[in-house]
N, C-alpha and C positions, 0 to 999 in steps of 0.2 A: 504494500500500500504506500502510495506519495502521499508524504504531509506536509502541507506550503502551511508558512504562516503568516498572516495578512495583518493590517493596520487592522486593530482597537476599533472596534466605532461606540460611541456614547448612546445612550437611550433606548437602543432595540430591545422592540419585546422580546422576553426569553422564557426556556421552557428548563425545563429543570426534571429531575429522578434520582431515581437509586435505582440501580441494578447490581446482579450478582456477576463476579468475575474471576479467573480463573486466580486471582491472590485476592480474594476475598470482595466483601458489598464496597460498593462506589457510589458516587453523589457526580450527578454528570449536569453540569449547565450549557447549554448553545441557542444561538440564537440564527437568523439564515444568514449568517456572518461567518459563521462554524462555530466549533467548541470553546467557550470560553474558559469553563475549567472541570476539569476531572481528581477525586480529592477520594481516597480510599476512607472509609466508613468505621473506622474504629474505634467511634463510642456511643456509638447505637442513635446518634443525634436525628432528630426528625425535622427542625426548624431549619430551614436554610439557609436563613440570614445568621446565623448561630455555626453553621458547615462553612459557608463564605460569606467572614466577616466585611471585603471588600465590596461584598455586590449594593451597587445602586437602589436602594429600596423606594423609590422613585420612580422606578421602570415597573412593568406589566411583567410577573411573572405565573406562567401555567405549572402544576405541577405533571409530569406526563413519564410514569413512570415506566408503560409500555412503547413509547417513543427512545426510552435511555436503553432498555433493553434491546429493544433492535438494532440501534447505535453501537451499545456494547460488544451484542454477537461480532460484529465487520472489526471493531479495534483489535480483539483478542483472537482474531483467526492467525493462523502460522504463516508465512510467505512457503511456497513450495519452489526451494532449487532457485534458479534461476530464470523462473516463469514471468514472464510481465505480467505487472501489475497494472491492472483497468483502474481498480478504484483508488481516489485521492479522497482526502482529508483538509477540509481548513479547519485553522484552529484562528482562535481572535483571540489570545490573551493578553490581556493589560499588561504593560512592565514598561520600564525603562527604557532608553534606548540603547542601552549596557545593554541590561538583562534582556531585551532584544536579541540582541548581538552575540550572545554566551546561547541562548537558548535555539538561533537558527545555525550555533555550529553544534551544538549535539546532535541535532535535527541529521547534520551528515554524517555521525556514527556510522558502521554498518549494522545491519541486524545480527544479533549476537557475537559481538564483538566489543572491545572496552578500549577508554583512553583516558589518562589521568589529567587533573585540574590542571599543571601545567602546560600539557599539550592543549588544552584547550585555552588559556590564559595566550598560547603561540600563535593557536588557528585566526584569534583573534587580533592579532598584531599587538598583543599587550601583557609579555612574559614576565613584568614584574606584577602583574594584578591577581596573583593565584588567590588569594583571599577573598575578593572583590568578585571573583569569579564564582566560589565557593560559594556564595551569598547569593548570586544570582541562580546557580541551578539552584539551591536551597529556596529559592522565592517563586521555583517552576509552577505557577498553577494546574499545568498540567499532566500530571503524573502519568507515567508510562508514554502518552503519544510523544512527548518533550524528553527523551530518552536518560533522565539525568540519572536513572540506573545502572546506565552503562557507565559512570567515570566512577572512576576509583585512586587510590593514593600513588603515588612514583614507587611506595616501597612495595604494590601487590596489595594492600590490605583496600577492603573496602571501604572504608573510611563511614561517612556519615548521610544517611537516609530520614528524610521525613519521616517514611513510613514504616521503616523499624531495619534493622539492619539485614533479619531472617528473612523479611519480602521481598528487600535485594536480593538475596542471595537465591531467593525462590526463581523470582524473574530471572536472573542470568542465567540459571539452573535447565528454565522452561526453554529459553531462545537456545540452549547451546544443545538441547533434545532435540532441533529441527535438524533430519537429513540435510547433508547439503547436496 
């Protein structure tokens, strides 16, 4: 699957779920902009402005939990080999224009493959910012499509996950099962 990520837009209505995923329940928001954010589910929260405390409570939100679900199925399918991929992905997440920038070079990860915060701190033409960088995949709204599972430390270790260090190791576990 191609995941392009587009300019932010303000205001659009959004629709919002939970769905179940192969590392556990997720809280999925998009709008026809794409995915604003995807945020794994691990304290049973049902309020969504409480899940994502950044979202615009201002804007029109639907709750549509059979909407996240079918979204989900297409995120968490396996890529087969070296088959082209038909279907894309937008994502619209809010950040920086750093965190921008940190987040559209994991975007060029490969699938099941890793690179650590320095090399990405390079990709970006700013190899003193490893910290800065750190910050920004840490700031990723979008878990799993924003791949910030894949970087890990210089020394091998995986260093530090939102969503718990075992889910990283679950996902890298799950991509490095695909045939190639």
């Amino acid at each position: 699957m191609k995941i392009r990520l587009v300019d932010y837009q303000d205001g659009l209505s959004a629709r919002y779920g939970t769905s179940s995923s192969p590392f556990g329940p997720l809280w999925l928001v998009w709008t026809e902009s794409g995915i604003e954010q995807l945020v794994f589910q691990d304290c049973g929260e049902t309020d969504p402005f409480r899940v994502f405390p950044r979202l615009d409570k201002s804007r029109c939100f639907n709750r549509d939990d059979a909407g996240a679900a079918t979204i989900v199925q297409t995120l968490f399918c396996r890529p087969v080999g070296d088959a082209p991929q038909e279907n894309s992905l937008t994502l619209s997440a809010q950040g920086t224009v750093f965190q921008r920038r940190v987040w559209q070079a994991l975007l060029s990860i490969p699938f099941a493959s890793v690179t650590t915060y320095q090399q990405i701190a390079s990709a970006i033409e700013q190899p003193k910012a490893v910290r800065a960088v750190a910050s920004a995949i840490g700031a990723n709204p979008v878990a799993w499509l924003v791949p910030c599972h894949r970087v890990i430390r210089s020394n091998g270790e995986l260093g530090g996950y939102r969503w718990g260090l075992s889910r990283k190791q679950q996902m890298l576990d799950w991509e490095q099962a695909v045939p190639a």
